[in-house]
N, C-alpha and C positions, 0 to 999 in steps of 0.2 A: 488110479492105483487103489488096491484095496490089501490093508496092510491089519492083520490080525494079531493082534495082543494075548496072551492066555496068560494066566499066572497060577500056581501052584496054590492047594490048602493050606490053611494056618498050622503054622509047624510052634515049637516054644519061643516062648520071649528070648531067651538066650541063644536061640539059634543065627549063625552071620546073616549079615545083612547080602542078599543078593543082587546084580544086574548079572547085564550081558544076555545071551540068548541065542537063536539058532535061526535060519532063514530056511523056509520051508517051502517051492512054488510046483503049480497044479499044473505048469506047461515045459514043454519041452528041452527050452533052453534054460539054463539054472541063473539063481539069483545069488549071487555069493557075496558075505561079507569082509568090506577091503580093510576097516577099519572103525574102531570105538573108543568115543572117550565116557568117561566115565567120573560123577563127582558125587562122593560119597560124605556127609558129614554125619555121626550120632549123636543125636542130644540122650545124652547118660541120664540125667535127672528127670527127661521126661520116661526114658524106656523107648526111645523111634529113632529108629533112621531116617534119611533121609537121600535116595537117592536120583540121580538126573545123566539120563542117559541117551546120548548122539551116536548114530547108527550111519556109517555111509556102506554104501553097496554097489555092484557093479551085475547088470547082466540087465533083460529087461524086464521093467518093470510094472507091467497091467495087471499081473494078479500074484500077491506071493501073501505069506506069514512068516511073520518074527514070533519066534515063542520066549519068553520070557518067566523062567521061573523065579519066586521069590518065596520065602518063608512061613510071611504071614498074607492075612489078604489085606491089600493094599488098598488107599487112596490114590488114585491117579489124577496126575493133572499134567498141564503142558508145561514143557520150561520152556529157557530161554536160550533162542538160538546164539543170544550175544554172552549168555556166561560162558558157555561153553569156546566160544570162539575168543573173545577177550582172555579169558583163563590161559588157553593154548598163543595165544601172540605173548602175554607178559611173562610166560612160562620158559618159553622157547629159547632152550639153548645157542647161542649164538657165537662164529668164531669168527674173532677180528687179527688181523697181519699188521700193525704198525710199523712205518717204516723209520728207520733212524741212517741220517747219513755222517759218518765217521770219515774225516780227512777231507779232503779239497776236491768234494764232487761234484761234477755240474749239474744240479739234481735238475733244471729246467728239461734237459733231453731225457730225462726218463719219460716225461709225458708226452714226447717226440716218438720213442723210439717204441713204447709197449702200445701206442694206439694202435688198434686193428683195423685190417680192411676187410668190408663188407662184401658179399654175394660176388666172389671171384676179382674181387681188388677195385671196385667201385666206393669208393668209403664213403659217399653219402654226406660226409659232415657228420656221423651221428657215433657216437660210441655205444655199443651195448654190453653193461655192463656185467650183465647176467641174463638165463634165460632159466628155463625149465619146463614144469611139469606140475599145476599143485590143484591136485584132485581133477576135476575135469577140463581145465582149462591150460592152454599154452603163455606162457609169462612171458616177459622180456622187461628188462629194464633200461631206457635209454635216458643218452646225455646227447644234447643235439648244439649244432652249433648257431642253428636258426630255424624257425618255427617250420619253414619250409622245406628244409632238410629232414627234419623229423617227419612233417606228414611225409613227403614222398618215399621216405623209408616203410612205415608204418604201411601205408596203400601197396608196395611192393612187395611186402612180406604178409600179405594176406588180410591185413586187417581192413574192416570194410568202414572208412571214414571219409567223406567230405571235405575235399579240399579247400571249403571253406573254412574251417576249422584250423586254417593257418593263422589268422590274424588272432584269434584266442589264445592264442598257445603261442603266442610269440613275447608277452608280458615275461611267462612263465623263466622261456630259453633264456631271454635276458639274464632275469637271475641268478639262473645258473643250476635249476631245481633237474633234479631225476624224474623220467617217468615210466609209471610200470604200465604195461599195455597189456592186456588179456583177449583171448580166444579161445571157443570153446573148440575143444580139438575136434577134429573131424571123425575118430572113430569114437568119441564119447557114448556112453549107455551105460549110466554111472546116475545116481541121485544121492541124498539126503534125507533122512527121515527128521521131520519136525520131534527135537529132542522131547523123549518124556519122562517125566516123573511119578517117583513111588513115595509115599512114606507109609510106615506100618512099624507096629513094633519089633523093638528087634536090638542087638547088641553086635560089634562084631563087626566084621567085613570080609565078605568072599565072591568072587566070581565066579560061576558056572562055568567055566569056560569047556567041559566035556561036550554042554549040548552045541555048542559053537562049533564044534569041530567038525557039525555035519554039511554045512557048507562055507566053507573059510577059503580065503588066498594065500596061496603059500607067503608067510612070514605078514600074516598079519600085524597092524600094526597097534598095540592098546595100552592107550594113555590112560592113567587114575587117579586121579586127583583127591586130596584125600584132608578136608576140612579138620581140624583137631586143636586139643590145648599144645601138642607137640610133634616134632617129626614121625610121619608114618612110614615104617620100613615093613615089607614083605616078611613073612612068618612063614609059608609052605614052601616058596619060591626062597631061591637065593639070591643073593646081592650082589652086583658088577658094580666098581668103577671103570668105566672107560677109558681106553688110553687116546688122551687125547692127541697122541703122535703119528698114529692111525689114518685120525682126520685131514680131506686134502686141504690145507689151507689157503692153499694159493689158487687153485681153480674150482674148488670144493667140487670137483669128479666123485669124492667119495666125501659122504655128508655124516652127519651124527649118527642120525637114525639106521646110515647101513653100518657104522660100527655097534652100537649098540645091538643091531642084530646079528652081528658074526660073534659078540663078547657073549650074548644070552647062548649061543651053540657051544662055545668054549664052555659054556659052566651047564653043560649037559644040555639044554635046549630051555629048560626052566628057572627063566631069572629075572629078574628086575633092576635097571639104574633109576637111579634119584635124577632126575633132571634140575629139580629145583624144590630148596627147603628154606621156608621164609617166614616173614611176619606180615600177616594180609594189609596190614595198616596201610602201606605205599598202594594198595590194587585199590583203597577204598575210596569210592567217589568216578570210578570208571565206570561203571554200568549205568546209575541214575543219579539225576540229581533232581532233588524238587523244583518244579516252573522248569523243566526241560522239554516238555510237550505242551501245548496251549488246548486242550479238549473240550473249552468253550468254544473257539473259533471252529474246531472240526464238525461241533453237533449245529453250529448256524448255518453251514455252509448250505447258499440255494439249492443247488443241484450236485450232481455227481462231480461235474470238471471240476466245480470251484472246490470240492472236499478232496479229491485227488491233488488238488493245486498245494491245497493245504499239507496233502501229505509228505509231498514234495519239498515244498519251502520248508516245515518242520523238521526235516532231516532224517526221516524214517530210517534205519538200515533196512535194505532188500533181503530180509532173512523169510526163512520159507516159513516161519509163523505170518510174516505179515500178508505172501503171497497168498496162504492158506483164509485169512481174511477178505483180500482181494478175489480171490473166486469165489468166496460167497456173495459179496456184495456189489463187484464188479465182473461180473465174469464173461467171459471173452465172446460176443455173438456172434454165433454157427455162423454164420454169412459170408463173416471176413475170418473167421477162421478157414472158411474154404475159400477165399480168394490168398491164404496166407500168409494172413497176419496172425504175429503171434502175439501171444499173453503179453509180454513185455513193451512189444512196438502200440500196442492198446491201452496200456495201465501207462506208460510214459506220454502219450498225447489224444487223451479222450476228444479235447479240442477239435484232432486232426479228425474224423469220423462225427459229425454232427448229426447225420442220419441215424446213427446207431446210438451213440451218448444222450439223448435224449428220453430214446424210444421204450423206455422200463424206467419205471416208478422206483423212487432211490429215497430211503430215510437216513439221512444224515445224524439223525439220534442217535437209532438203531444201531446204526453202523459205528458209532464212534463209541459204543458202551462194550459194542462186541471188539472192536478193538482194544481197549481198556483193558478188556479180561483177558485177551488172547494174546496183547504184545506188548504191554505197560504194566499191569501190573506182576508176571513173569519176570520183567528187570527187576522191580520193585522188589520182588522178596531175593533176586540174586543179588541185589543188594544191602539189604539185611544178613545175606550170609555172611559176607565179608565182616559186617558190622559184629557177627556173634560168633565167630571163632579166631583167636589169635592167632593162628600159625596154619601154612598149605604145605602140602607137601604134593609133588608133581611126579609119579614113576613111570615107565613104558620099558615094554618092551615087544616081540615081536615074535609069533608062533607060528608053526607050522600047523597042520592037522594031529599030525602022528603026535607034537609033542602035547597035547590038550589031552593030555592023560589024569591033570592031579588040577585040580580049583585051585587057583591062586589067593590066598587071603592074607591080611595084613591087619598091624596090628599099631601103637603108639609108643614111643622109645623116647621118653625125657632125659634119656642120659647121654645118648650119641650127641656126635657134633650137629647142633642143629641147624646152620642155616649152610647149605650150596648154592651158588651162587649160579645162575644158565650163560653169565656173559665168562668168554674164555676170550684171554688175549696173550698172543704171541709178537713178538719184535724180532723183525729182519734188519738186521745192521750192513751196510753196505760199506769193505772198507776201500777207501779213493787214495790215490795217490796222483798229486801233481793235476790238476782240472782233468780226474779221468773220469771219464762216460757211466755212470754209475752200472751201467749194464756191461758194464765190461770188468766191476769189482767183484773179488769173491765177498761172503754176505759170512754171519754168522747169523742162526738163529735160535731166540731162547726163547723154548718152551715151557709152559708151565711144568709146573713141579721141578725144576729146576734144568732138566734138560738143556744144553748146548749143544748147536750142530753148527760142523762147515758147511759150506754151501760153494760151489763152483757159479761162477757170476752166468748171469743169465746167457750170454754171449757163448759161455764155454757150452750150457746145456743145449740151448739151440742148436748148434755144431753138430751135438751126437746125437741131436733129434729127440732127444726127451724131454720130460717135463721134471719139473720139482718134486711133484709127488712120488713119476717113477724112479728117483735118486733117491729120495728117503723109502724104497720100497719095503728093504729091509728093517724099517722100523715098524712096520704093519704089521709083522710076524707074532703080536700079541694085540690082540683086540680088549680082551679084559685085563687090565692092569691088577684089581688085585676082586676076587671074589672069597666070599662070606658070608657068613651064617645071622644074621639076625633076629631076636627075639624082641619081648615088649621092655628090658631091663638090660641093664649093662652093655659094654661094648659088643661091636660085632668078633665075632670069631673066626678069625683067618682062615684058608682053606688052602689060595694059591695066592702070593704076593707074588708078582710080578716087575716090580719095582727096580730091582739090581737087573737081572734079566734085560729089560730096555735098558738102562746102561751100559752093561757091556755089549748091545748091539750099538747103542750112541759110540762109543769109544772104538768100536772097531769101524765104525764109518767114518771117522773120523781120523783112523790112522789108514784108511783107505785115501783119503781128502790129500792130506797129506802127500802120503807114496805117490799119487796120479799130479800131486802137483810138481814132483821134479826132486823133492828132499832128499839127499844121498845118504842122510846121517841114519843111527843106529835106531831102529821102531821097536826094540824090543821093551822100554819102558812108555812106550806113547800113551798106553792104555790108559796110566795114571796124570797125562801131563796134563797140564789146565786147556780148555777151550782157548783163552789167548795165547799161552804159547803156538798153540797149533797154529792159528791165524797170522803171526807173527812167522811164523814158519814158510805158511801157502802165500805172504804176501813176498817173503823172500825168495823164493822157490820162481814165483811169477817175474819178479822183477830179473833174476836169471836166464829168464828163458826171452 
């Protein structure tokens, strides 16, 4: 891979602080970028910013350029693939369904009746809880009933494991633990660029994103993360909250990030939500801690294996700085690279190849200093970030081409409400009468911001063949809840509240609930009657019919 950097002449100290950039390639097929994050802090008193920025991309990748303009001319150095990646896990909005059971339900047959069967009603013993899609690889999350059920699922759905890897994983089953399995998907041609960093002087904060738009995917997606003494909101761009009723809860078919990318289209294609606005104190102590690497024992190690062995038992994460190390110092011999083995099957068992782990001259000093510089101490200073700014602030949103018309820059608002919170939780109340089947109760659910819905028991949605989601469909019909203008000072400035709006879609599904449940009485005040009446209503309605 050959991946070109360019950065723009020294512009003023006052001018924003720039990332972001464009992919540029010399061959046929294009190189387009899927996604970036980006983590901005300025130290005011020195006059520098400080930027770090993760690039992923899709197409292939032998020979392209990323161009990268910035203000002034820059220091460069590598960051760290785990701030970036920690950042975005502790960031990450999250939607939880708790369940509550109201009345005389047999709550044990709900874990009878919702288990799934697998690959055409084989059910394996294994429940999978989820699957997906997360960047280039295929997910899956299983519950197994016995170590052995789990491999032979895992072996049957493509994954390439060792039967013997039953008796290891049978500790695990016992307890009762989740496991998430990966696979790199079969049409992948997708990478990661080793995050880099800028500092130069500078004030400000703006993205380029015009030169971006010369090779982008539609509704890209860019996170920003934005270090400071107080929440950072968007200045060029406007502000969405999300509606979180939008979100599918129950099968998550429609997940955060595609609503936040249908509320950024609502508010004209140029917008930004807050994912999360906090105090770093709780993130502080996740990237490094002192005596977390032992780089005496790395620099003694005899040879290659035993320094690999090292690397291994010390807990390295496989981030592509570290791989980036690893092909300098171990790098894969042409040999068995054409009998095909790859980098990974090589770097995980030098051992296994004695012919070749030998045969090249290995400084273990060497190697452990350039580590140091390239994968330790990169944590080191993303851990001093955390230590020198009080508060993160976490935004995204998701652009097309056409819409990367205006640079998005942002700015610091100590008067907004400062902390959002990424964990979102809703409760499904199931209500039971007489030991009834709780899938056979109607449910009510409360969503945040106060929201109440009926809900038709699961039994009734199966019948007509839909899901949860497609019964609250009509509460999708607004993706941004309320969009706004904010600046570095005072509240935001309304635009569109959308708040009563879902309401009166809440209430009219709700006197739909109702009506389908059998009620003969007068719906003409239902709009206003409470969430419990109505339940109280659909559980009479039920017991009539």
């Amino acid at each position: 891979m050959r991946a070109v950097f360019l950065s723009s002449l020294a512009l003023s100290v006052s001018s924003p602080a720039w990332a972001c950039g464009g992919f540029f390639c010399d061959n046929s097929a294009p190189v387009l970028q899927a996604q970036e994050r980006i983590v901005f802090a300025v130290d005011e008193d020195a006059g520098e910013v400080d930027v770090q920025v993760s690039i992923a991309y899709e197409g292939p990748s032998e020979s392209f350029a990323w161009v990268v303009p910035v203000p002034a001319q820059p220091t460069l150095y590598t960051s760290s693939d785990e701030l970036l990646t920690t950042l975005a896990a502790l960031t990450q909005p999250s939607y939880r369904l708790d369940q509550v059971y109201d009345g005389d339900c047999l709550v044990w047959e709900v874990a009878l009746s919702a288990s799934p069967t697998l690959d055409g009603g084989s059910s394996y013993g294994v429940l999978v809880v989820d699957s997906g899609r997360v960047g280039p690889y295929e997910t899956v999350t299983l519950q197994a009933d016995s170590s052995a059920a789990l491999v032979t699922w895992l072996q049957d759905n493509g994954f390439d494991l060792p039967s013997s890897l039953d008796p290891k994983l049978a500790p695990y089953v016992s307890s009762g633990m989740y496991f998430v399995a990966l696979k790199l998907a079969k049409d992948a041609d997708v990478g990661d660029l080793v995050p880099l960093g800028m500092r130069y002087p500078g004030s400000g904060i703006s993205v380029p994103i015009q030169l971006t738009a010369v090779a982008a995917l539609p509704d890209m997606r860019l996170e920003v993360y934005v270090f400071g003494a107080s929440r950072a909101v968007p200045e060029s761009y406007l502000h969405v909250v999300p509606n979180d009723l939008a979100v599918d809860w129950f099968d998550q078919t429609v997940a955060y990030e595609d609503v936040v990318s249908l509320a950024a289209d609502e508010a004209g294609g140029q917008a930004f939500a807050t994912d999360f606005s906090g105090s770093t104190e709780p993130l502080r102590g996740t990237l490094y801690q002192e005596g977390r690497y032992d780089l005496a024992a790395l620099a003694a190690a005899p040879d290659a294996v035993a320094w690999m062995d090292q690397i291994t038992g010390q807990g390295f994460s496989p981030t592509a700085a570290l791989q980036e190390v690893l092909r300098i110092w171990l790098p894969l011999p042409p040999a068995l690279a054409a009998q095909g083995v790859s980098e990974t099957d090589w770097w995980n068992c030098l051992a296994c190849y004695p012919d070749y782990s030998g045969s090249f001259p290995f400084d273990a000093v060497a190697a452990t200093a350039d580590l140091e510089a390239r994968v330790i101490q990169p944590l080191v200073d993303a851990e001093a970030l955390l230590a020198a700014y009080p508060h993160l602030t976490r935004l995204t949103s998701s652009l097309d081409a056409v819409e990367m018309t205006v640079d998005p820059s942002f700015v610091w608002n100590a008067e907004m409400a400062q902390d959002v919170s990424p964990v979102h939780v809703a409760t499904v109340t199931y209500h039971c009468q007489a030991q009834m089947d709780p899938a056979e109760a109607p449910r009510t659910v409360a969503f945040p911001g106060g929201y109440s819905v009926s809900l038709p028991s699961e039994a009734d949605l199966q019948a007509q063949g839909i899901s949860e989601y497609e019964y609250l469909q009509s509460l999708t019909a607004i993706n941004a809840l309320v969009i706004e203008d904010t600046t570095s000072s005072g509240e935001a400035v309304t635009i569109y509240d959308g708040r009563s709006d879902l309401a009166a879609l809440v209430d009219a599904l709700n006197q739909t609930f109702v009506q389908e449940a059998g009620c003969g009485c007068d719906q003409g005040g239902a709009g206003a009657m409470p969430v419990g009446a109505l339940v109280g209503l659909a559980l009479l309605a039920r017991r009539r019919r």
